[in-house]
C-alpha positions in Angstrom: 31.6 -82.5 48.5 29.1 -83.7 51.4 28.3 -86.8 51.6 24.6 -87.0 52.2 24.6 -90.1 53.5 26.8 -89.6 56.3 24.6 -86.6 56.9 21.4 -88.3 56.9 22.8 -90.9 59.3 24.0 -88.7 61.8 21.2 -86.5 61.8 18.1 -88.1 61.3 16.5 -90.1 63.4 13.0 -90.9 62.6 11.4 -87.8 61.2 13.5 -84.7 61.1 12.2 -81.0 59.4 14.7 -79.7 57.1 15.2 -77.1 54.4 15.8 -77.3 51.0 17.0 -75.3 47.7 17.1 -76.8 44.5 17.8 -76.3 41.0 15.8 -78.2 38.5 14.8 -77.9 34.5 11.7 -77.9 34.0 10.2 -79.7 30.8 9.2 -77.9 28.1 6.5 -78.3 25.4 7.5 -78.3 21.9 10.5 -81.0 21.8 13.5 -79.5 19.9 12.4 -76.9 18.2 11.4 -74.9 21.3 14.3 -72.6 21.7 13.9 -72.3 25.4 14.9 -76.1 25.6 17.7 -76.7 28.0 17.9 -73.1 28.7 15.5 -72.7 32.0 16.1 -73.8 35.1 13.9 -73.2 38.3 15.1 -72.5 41.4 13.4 -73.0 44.8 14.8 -71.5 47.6 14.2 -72.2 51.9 11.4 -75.1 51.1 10.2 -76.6 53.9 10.3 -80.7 54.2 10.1 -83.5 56.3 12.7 -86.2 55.7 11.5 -89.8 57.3 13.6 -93.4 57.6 10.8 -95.5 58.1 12.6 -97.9 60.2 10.0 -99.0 62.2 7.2 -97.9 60.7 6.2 -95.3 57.4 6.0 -91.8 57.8 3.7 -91.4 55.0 1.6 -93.7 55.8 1.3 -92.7 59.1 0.4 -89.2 58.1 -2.1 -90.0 55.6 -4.3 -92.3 58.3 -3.8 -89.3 61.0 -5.0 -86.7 58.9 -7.8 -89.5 57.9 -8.9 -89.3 61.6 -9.0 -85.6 61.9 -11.1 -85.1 59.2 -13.5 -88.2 60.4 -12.3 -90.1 58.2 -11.7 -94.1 58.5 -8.2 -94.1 58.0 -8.3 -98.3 57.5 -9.6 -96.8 53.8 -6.7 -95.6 52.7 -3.7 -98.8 51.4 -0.6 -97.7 50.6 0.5 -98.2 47.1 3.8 -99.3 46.2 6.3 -97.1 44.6 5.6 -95.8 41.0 9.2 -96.1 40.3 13.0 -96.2 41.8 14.0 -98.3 45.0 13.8 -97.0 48.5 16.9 -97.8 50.5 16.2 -99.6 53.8 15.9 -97.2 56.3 16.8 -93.8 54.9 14.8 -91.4 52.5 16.6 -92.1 49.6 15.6 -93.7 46.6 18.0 -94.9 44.0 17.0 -95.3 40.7 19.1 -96.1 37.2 22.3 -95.4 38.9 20.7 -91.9 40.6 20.0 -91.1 43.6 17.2 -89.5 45.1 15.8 -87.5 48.2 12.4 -88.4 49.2 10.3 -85.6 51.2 6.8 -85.1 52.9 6.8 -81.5 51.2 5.8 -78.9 54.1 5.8 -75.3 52.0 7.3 -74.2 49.0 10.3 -71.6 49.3 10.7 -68.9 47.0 10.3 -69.8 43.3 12.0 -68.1 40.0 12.6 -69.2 36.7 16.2 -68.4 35.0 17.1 -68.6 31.5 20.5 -68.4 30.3 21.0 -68.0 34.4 18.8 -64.6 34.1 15.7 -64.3 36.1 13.0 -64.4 33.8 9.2 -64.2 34.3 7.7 -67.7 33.9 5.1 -66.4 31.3 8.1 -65.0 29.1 9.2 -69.0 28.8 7.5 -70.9 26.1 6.5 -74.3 26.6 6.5 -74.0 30.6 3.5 -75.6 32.1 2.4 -74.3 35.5 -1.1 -75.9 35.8 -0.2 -79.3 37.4 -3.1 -81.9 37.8 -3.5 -82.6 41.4 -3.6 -86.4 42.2 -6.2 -88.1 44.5 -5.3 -89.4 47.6 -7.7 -91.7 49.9 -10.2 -89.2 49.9 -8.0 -86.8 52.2 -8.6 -82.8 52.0 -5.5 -82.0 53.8 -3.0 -84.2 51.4 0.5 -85.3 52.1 2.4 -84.6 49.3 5.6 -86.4 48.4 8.4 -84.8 46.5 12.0 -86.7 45.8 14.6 -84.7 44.4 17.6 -85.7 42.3 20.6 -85.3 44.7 22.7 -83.4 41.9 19.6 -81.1 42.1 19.4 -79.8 45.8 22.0 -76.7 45.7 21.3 -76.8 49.6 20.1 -78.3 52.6 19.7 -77.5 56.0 19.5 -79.3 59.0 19.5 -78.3 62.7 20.5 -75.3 61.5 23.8 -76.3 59.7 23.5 -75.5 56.0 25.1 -78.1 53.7 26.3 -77.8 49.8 27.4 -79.5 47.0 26.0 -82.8 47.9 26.5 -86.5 46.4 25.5 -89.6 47.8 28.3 -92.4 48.3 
């Protein structure tokens, strides 16, 4: 196992641009009696993210009020909210939440997307129950959003960092 802490601490420092893949299950309509329950997972290969520690200042934050300015906007408009949910943990990206822990991203570009069921790739319209419309949220009036993503640990397959690619990861 890596330890993704140790990781983290010895190679981030500030902002750093890494890679990710990750294995998820995507929820389903239909509760129980959809037969596809528990049965798809999606996998995301070579996405793109930012990871940030936010020791002396927030990365998010700080994006949202640059990108404000660009588009000539007053970036003093835009307050960050607190978290919706989980704890972040001083100075790192992670965000630990009932027991769990989490990898919080500025989300850069999407890798390579498939949908498996039974662990055979299956075309996503062939899955019932999968939503692929997803609402898109506001955010201080910005065009060019910044858009978060955190990850379950036990969900990234992969991650790769200054070129060093890293598996089976767990956060001590």
């Amino acid at each position: 196992m890596t330890n993704l802490k140790t990781l983290l601490d010895e190679n981030v420092n500030g902002a750093t641009f890494i890679a990710i893949d990750t294995i998820t299950e995507p929820k389903l309509k239909g509760g129980k009696r959809n037969p596809f329950q528990g049965r798809v997972r999606k996998v995301m290969m070579g996405a793109s993210v930012m990871v940030f520690q936010n020791k002396k200042s927030h990365g998010y934050d700080n994006m949202v009020k640059r990108r404000l300015v660009k588009e000539g906007k007053n970036p003093e408009s835009f307050n960050l909210s607190p978290r919706a949910w989980g704890v972040r943990l001083s100075n790192t990206p992670i965000v630990e939440h009932k027991g769990q822990h989490y990898l919080e991203v500025i989300f850069l570009k999407s890798g390579e997307v498939h949908y498996e069921v039974d662990g055979v790739k299956t075309e996503p319209a062939n899955i019932d129950g999968l939503n692929l419309i997803k609402e898109e949220g506001q955010q201080g009036g910005l065009n060019d959003k910044v858009i978060i993503r955190t990850f379950k640990v036990a969900n990234i397959a992969n991650i790769t960092i200054n070129k060093n690619t890293y598996s089976k990861l767990e956060y001590k």
